[in-house]
N, C-alpha and C positions, 0 to 999 in steps of 0.2 A: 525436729527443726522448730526454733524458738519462733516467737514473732519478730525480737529483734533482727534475726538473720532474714527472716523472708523482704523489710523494710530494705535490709541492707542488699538482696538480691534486687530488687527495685531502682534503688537509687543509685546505687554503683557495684556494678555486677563482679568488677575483677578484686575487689576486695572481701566479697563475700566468699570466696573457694581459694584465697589462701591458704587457709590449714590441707587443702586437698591435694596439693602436691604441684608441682612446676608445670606438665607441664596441662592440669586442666586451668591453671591461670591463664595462662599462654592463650590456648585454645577461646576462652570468656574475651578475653583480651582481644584477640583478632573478629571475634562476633561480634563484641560491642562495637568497635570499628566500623565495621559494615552497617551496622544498623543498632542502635537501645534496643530495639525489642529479640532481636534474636540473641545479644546478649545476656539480658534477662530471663529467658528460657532455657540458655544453657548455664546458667547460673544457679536456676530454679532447680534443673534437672540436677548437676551435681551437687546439687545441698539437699536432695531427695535422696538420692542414689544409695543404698544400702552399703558398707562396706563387710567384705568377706574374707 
């Protein structure tokens, strides 16, 4: 994960996990709603997340 992306989990978390699929946008999407910060960590978390 670049620096770019981490900036971009930061500042606006639903457009950071668009290449991740619908529906973890969705999901960033309704966190950030409730709160920046938990948006941000589910953001963080799927820009970590290994793909298998």
């Amino acid at each position: 994960m670049g620096f770019f992306r981490v900036i971009l989990c930061i500042v606006f978390p639903p457009l950071a996990v668009l290449d991740k699929g619908c529906g973890s946008i969705v999901l960033v999407t309704l966190l950030t709603l409730c709160g920046w910060v938990p948006g941000v960590i589910g953001a963080l978390i799927f820009c970590t997340r290994k793909q298998s």
